[in-house]
C-alpha positions, -999 to +999 in steps of 0.1 A: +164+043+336+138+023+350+131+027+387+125-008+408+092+008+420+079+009+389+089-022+373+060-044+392+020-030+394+006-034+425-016-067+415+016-081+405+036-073+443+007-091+457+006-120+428+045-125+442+037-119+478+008-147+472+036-169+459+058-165+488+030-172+510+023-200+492+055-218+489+066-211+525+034-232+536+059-266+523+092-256+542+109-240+568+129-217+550+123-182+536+123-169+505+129-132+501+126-117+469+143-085+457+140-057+428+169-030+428+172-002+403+210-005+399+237-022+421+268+003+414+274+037+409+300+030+381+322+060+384+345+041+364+318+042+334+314+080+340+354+087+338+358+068+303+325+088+290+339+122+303+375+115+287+356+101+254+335+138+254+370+159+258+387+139+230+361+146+210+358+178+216+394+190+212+389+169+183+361+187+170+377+219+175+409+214+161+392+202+127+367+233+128+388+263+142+426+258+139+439+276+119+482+281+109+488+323+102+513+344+095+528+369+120+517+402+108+533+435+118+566+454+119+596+433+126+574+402+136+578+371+113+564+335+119+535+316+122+510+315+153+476+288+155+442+304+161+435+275+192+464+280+215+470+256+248+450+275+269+421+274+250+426+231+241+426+230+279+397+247+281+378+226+261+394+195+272+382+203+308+343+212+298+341+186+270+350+161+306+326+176+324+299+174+298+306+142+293+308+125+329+273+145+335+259+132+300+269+096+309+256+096+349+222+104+335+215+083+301+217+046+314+225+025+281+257+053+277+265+040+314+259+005+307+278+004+276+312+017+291+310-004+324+321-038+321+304-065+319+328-081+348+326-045+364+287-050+363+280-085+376+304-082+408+288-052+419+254-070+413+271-099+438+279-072+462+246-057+460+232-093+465+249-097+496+245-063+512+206-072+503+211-107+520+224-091+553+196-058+553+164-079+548+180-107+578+181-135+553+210-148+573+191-147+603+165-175+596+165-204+621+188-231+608+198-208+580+173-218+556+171-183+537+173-178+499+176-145+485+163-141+450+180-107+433+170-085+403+192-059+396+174-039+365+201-014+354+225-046+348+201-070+331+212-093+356+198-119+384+218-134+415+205-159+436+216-171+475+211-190+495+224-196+533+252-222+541+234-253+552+213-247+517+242-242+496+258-272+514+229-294+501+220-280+467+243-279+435+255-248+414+230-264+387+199-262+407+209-225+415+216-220+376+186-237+367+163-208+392+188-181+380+171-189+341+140-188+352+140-155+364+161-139+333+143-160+305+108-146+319+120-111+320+134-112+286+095-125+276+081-095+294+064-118+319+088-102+352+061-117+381+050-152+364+090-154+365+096-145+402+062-165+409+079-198+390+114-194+411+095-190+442+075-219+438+105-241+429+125-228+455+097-240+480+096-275+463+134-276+470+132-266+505+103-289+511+131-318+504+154-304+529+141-283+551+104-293+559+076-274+574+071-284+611+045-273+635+055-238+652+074-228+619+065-189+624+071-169+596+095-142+603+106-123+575+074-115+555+063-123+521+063-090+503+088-080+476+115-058+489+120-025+462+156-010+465+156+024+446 
């Protein structure tokens, strides 16, 4: 899985940084931009991929080693299988454990057993936990926007403070939420994050103008959550 420290070169932090810079000299507001390596632990994912592995291992075993024989010796008569319970147990339980390890540790196995609703709230949540670490709420006049990349999900989320959200509509938000994904998907990651930050400045600009003694008091650089 690809680690948010690695998913921007160093000229590329500083391209973004130099947008930041750049489109916090027209407004007010900040503009804070994130990279995370995953939002969720998805236990959940791990669970269904252990209990996938011990089906398929009982499976597996059955087919391969169970066997119906006859009873032998002196006054015995019957039949008796070659796997009894104790042994299906036994390889119900490690096929489990092979699994839930197997799936914490190859991402697309995670991804594919997590759902997709699963996966974009727990990007919301780790949007908002983001929002309140790096003090985006805590602008003057709330005039923060909070632009999220959550790599393990494939997904983007995008906030803004109250008396932004109060002004702008859900297609303005949609329209910086593309802009981000569609340049990721063309292998262009920083001209994307460089084209939402500049648009988000243009927007506050309209809104929330810079005035003199606007100090800037959140920084410029892109925050890395690993």
């Amino acid at each position: 899985m690809q680690r948010a420290r690695d998913f921007f070169s160093p000229e590329e932090r500083e391209k973004i940084s130099k947008a930041v810079r750049e489109a916090e000299k027209l407004t007010a507001g900040e503009i804070v931009p994130v990279v995370a390596t995953s939002s969720g632990r998805y236990e959940r994912a791990e669970d269904v991929g252990g209990l996938l592995f011990s089906l398929a291992a009982v499976t597996a075993s059955w087919l391969r080693f169970q066997r119906v024989l006859p009873v032998q010796g002196d006054w015995s008569h019957g039949y008796r299988l070659t796997l009894g319970l104790g042994s299906l147990l036994l390889i119900l339980i490690a096929g489990f454990m092979v699994g839930v390890a197997v799936t914490s540790r190859v991402a697309w196995l995670r991804r594919l057993l997590a759902t997709r609703r699963e996966m974009r709230r727990e990007v919301e949540r780790g949007a908002e936990e983001a929002f309140a670490r790096f003090r985006v709420a805590r602008t003057v006049g709330g005039t923060g926007i909070l632009l999220y990349v959550s790599l393990f999900e494939r997904m983007v989320c995008v906030l803004g403070d109250a008396p932004i959200g109060a002004k702008l509509d859900q297609e303005i938000w949609d329209k910086i939420h593309a802009t981000i994904t569609d340049g990721i998907r063309r292998k262009r990651p920083a001209d994307a994050f460089c084209q939402a930050i500049a648009h988000c400045g243009e927007l506050l600009s309209q809104h929330f103008p810079h005035r003199a003694g606007d100090v800037n008091k959140l920084g410029n650089e892109l925050r890395i959550i690993d």
